[in-house]
Every structure is written in structure tokens, then in C-alpha cells.
N, C-alpha and C positions, 0 to 999 in steps of 0.2 A: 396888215402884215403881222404874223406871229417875229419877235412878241412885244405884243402891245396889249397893256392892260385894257385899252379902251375899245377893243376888236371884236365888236359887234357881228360879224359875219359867220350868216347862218353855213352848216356843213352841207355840204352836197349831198342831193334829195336822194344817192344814189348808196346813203350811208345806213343801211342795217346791218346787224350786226348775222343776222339768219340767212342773210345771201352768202356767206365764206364759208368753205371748211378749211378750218381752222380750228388748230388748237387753245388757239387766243378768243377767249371768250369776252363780255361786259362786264363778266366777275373777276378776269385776270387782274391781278396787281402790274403795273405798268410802272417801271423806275426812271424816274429824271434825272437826268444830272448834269447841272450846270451851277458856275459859280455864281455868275450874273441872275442878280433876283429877279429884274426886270424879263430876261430870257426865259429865266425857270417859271414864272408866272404864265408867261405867254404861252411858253409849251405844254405847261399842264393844265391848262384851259383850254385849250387846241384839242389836245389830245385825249379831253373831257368830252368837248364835244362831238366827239368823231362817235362816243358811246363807252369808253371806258372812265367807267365812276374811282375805281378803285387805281387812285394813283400816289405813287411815292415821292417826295422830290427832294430832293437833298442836294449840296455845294460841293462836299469834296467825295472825292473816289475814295477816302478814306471811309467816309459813314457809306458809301455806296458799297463796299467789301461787307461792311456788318448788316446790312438789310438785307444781301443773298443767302446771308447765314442763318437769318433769324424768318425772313420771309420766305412764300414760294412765288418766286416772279418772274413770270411769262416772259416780258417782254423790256427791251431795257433802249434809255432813247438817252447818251452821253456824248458830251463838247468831246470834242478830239482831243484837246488841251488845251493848259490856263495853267495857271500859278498853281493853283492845287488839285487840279487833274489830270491823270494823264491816262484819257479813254482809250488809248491804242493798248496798256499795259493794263487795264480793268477786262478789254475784253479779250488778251491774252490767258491772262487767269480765268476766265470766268470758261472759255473752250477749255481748259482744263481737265472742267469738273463733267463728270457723267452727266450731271442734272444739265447744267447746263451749256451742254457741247452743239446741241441745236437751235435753240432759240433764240426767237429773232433781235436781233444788236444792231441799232441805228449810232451812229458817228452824226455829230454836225459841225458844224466848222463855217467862218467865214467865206470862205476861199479854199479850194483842196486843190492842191499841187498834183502834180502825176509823180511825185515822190510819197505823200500822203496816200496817194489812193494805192500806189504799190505796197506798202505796211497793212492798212488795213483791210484789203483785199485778203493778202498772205496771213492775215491773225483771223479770219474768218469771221468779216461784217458780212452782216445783211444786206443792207445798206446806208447810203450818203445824203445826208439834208444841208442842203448850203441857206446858211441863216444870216438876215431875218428870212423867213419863208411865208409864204401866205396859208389857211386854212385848206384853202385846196390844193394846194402840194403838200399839204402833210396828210390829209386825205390821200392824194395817190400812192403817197410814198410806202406811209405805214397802211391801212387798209387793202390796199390792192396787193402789195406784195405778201400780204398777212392771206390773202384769197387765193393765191395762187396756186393752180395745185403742184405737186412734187414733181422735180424735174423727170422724166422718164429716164434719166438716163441712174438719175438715183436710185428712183422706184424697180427698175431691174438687176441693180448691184444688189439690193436689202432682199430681192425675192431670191435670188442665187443662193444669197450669204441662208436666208431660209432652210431653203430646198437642202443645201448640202451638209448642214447642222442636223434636217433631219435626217437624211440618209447615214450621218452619223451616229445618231443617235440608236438608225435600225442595225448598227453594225457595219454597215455596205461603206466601207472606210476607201475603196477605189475609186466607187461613182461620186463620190463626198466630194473623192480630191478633183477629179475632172471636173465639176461644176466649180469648184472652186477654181480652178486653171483657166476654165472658160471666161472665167472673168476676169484674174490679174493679166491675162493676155488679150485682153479686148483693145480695140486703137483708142477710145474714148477712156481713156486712164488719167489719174491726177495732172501728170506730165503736160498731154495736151490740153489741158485746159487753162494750165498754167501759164502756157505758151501763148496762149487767145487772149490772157487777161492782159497779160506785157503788152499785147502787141495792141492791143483796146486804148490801154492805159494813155502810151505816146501817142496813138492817135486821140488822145483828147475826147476819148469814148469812154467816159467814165462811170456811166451805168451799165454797157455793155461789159467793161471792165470787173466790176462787181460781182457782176452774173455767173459770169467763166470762171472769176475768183473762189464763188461758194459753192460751186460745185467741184472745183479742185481739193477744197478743204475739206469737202464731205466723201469723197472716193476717198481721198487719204483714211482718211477714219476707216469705213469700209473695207478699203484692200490691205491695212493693219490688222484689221480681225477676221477676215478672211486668209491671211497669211499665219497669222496667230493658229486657227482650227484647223486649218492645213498642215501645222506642225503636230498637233496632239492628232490628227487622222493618220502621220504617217507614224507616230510613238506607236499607235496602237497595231503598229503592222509589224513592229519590229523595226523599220527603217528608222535608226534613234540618227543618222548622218545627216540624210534630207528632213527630218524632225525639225533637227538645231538648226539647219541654212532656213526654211522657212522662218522659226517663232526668231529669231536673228531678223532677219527681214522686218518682221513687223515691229521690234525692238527699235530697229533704224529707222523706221519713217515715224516712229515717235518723237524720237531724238532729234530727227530734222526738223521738226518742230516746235520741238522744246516741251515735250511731253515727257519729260525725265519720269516722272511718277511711275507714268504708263509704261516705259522704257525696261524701268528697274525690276518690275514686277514680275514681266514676262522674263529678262534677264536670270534670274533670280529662279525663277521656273525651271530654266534652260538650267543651271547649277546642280539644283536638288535631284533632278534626273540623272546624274553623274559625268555631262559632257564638262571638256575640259578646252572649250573650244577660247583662241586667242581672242577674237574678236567681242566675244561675250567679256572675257576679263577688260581687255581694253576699254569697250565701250561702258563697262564699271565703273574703269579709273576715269574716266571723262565726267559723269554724271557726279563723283563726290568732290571731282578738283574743281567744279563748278559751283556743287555747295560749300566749297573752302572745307569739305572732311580731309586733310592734307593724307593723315594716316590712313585712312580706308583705300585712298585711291592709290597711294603706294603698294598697297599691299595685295590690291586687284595689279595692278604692273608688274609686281613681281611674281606672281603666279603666271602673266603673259610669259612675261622672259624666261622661267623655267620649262614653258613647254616649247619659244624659241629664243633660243638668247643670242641669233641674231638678227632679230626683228631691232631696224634705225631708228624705227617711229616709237616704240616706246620707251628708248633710250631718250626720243628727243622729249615726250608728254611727261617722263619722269624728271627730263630737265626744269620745264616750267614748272613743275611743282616747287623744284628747291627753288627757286628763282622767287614764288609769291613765298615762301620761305624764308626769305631774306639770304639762302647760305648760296651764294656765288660760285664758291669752290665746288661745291657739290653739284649745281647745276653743270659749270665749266669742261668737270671732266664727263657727265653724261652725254652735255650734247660733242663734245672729242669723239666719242665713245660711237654715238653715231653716225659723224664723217669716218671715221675708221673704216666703217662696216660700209657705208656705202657715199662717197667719194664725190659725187654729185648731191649732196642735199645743202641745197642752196639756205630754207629756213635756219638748221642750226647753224652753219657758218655765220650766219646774220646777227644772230644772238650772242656767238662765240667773241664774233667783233665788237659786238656793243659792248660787249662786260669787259673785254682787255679796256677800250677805250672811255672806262667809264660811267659811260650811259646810262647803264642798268645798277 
């Protein structure tokens, strides 16, 4: 059983590397990471002998961040977590990045909880190796899912998202968007598949779980850029109203994500073309009061509140800013400021009570 230095067991006859298509060739660089030497040894002799020569291995996610930066690597095999890893937060960053928003990302772990496999599902693993593992489960795991070809249901969203790029491209800015429509309106959307991996997950179907999982996080992608080109197909028609509610759209299922980058960008986009839209601002101040920029996100709030200034909510988002601010007084009277305006909002009251009573 992997890992054991003394694991003699030939790979399965069934292991060429010419039978897959696949991106993943015998010259990809394959990164390990785990802290246990013993493990790290055994996985990358394992995972040697399956045909991939060129491999990485390193202890913490710390040197695991500077090998993505300095190498080109295919394929990445990381502990869940340990004292100095924390693979659910390596391969949050690593979906991040353009380079590497597909490639395949194996988790291993003693034990995976259906709380575990709901995280890593949702940060977009490939999949799950419950360890120690023998040589032929890492064969199945990694080689056959490395063979597999693209789900259809993927493979028709990227031919859509195609097809209507080029009819944008020929000018034809209507039939653009109807292809594009055909497909943020298909029932097979991130949504349900999300729903499949939940309900996988509690049933203790934790590869089935997986499955539903990556392909939830790969339409996400998808129906953000497909929402994105759907907003400059309607700019270019003059309709700058449905413009901004689409690239807004795919701004927000960045954000749900925690693709702030991606977020800000299109954001930012949405600015320079001269909308003055609330939700653009707000969803501004979210993204800098996240990165602790306390001034920036003040000052996307108050550009909200001048186009409504009785919008509650960011009266209250400007409260929690004073609040990581340390000034009390100031958060006090915004979130006041909020119940005023609307009378039921349970959140600031909550807050308004912690700080009379101390709390805060």
C-alpha cells in the first residue's frame, strides 16, 4: 500500500500513457504535497510508476505556491491538511488563476467527512484519495479520471460559448445573444449540479459527489463568461441597461466564489463605460472591505448612497466597516440609520445590541 518505501507492486498492465487523451502527458510535472516524508515518498514513487517521470514533492503549501509560480504543472496531488498545509486553501488559489482553473487537483486525506468533501467539491477538486492507498487506486484515481473524456454537458456549454463569440465577432450581436440565452437557460446549470453533489455527499457517495461537484464549478466559469460577452454583445447594440444587469451577473457568480480578481475586473469594466449602477458600487465596497482597503470600500458606499440614500444594506456594510475600524460611534449611528429606513432588519439591530452591551 502507497506509502510504503518498500512497495514493490508492478502498475496495472492497463497503464500507457498513449491510451488517454489527455492533456497530462509523461512529460507533465506532477506536484506532491504532503508533509509526511514517508507519504510523500510513497506517492511519488506511485505516481512514477503509473509513467509520470517528472515529479515535484515538497512539505508545505507554502513551497507548493512558489513551484506554481516558477513551474508549468499539470497536475497537483495535496493532503487536505496538516500543520503546514492547508490543501482545501492551495487549491482555492490555484482555481483562481486562468492557468490553472482546470487542471486536475487530487485532495487526500485519512478519512473525508461529508463536511470535507462538501469544501472540496465547492473549491473545485478533481478528485479524492483516501490514504494509505494501494498502487491500483492511484492508478484508477489518477489515470483513468486523467482518460476521461469531457463531460458533454461541458463540451456543449464551450461549443455555445464558441459559436456565439463568433457570431459576435461577425457583428450578428442578436444571434450572439440567443446562443448565449440557450444556454444560461438550459435546466443542466451550475445550480443543479450543485444540488446532485449535496445530496451525493449525505448519501455517503463521495465520488459521485465529486463528479456533480466539477461540473458545477466548471459551468460556473462558463456561464460567467458567457454572461460577461453577453454584456458587451448588448453594449454593442446600444442596450448599455441589459449590458450592465448581464456583466453584473457574471461579476456575482465570481464573488460567490471568491473570485474577487475576476469580480473587480469586470466591475471596473461596468464603471469605465459610465453606468452608475448601485450594485456595481456595493459589490466594490465588499471586495476592498475584504481586502481590509477600509477607504476604497467607503468610498464605492458612498457613491451607492448618492445614487440611493435609502438603500438599509449599505448603511449596514458601511457599518461594519467602522466596526473593523475600531470606531463604534460611527458604526452605531449607520447601523441606527438602517433600522430607521427599514424597521425590520433584524442583522443591524443585532450589532446595535452587541455594542450598547459591550460585545463589540
Amino acid at each position: 500500500m502507497i506509502p510504503s518505501e518498500s512497495n514493490s507492486m508492478s502498475p496495472p498492465e492497463s497503464n500507457s500513457m498513449s491510451q488517454y487523451e489527455s492533456k497530462i502527458t509523461s512529460q507533465s510535472h506532477i506536484l506532491i504535497v504532503n508533509e509526511d516524508p514517508r507519504t510523500l515518498t510513497g506517492l511519488t514513487k506511485g505516481v512514477q510508476k503509473l509513467g509520470f517521470s517528472n515529479t515535484i514533492s515538497v512539505q508545505t503549501d507554502e513551497k507548493a505556491v512558489m513551484v506554481t509560480g516558477k513551474k508549468d504543472v499539470s497536475c497537483v496531488i495535496c493532503a487536505y491538511e496538516s500543520e503546514n498545509i492547508n490543501g482545501l486553501s492551495f487549491l482555492r488559489m490555484a482555481r483562481k488563476k486562468q492557468s490553472y482553473s482546470d487542471i486536475p487537483f487530487f485532495l487526500t486525506d485519512p478519512a473525508f467527512t461529508t463536511l470535507k468533501v462538501l469544501k472540496a467539491g465547492h473549491a473545485g477538486v478533481t478528485g479524492l484519495l483516501v490514504m494509505p492507498c494501494t498502487l491500483k487506486t492511484l492508478h484508477e484515481k489518477i489515470i483513468t479520471t486523467l482518460g476521461k473524456p469531457k463531460e458533454v454537458v461541458i463540451g456543449d456549454a464551450e461549443k455555445k460559448i464558441d459559436k456565439a463569440s463568433s457570431l459576435i465577432n461577425e457583428g450578428k450581436y442578436g444571434d450572439a445573444i440567443n446562443e448565449f440565452q440557450s444556454m444560461v437557460n438550459q435546466k443542466e446549470n451550475p445550480e443543479y449540479y450543485y444540488n446532485i453533489g449535496y445530496i451525493k455527499s449525505i448519501q455517503g457517495k463521495h465520488s459521485e459527489a465529486i463528479v456533480a461537484f466539477r461540473k458545477a464549478t466548471q459551468l460556473d466559469r462558463l456561464f460567467a463568461k458567457a454572461y460577461e460577452e453577453m454584456g458587451r454583445a448588448y453594449r454593442a447594440m446600444g442596450e448599455h441597461d441589459k449590458a450592465d444587469e448581464c456583466m453584473n451577473h457574471a461579476a456575482q457568480i465570481h464573488l460567490e466564489r471568491d473570485n474577487d480578481d475576476y469580480a473587480e475586473g469586470i466591475l471596473n469594466e461596468i464603471l469605465s463605460l459610465g453606468s452608475d449602477s448601485l450594485n456595481v458600487f456595493n459589490s466594490l465596497g465588499v471586495i476592498y472591505r475584504k481586502r481590509g482597503d477600509h477607504t476604497t470600500a467607503l468610498t464605492h458606499y458612498s457613491k451607492a448612497l448618492k445614487i440611493h440614500p435609502d438603500e438599509p444594506n449599505i448603511y449596514y456594510n458601511m457599518g461594519r466597516i467602522y466596526l473593523d475600524m475600531k470606531n463604534t460611534d460611527k458604526a452605531r449611528e449607520l447601523f441606527h440609520k438602517a433600522v430607521e429606513i427599514d424597521g425590520s432588519f433584524k442583522e443591524a439591530k443585532q450589532v446595535i445590541k452587541a455594542i450598547d452591551l459591550g460585545f463589540i
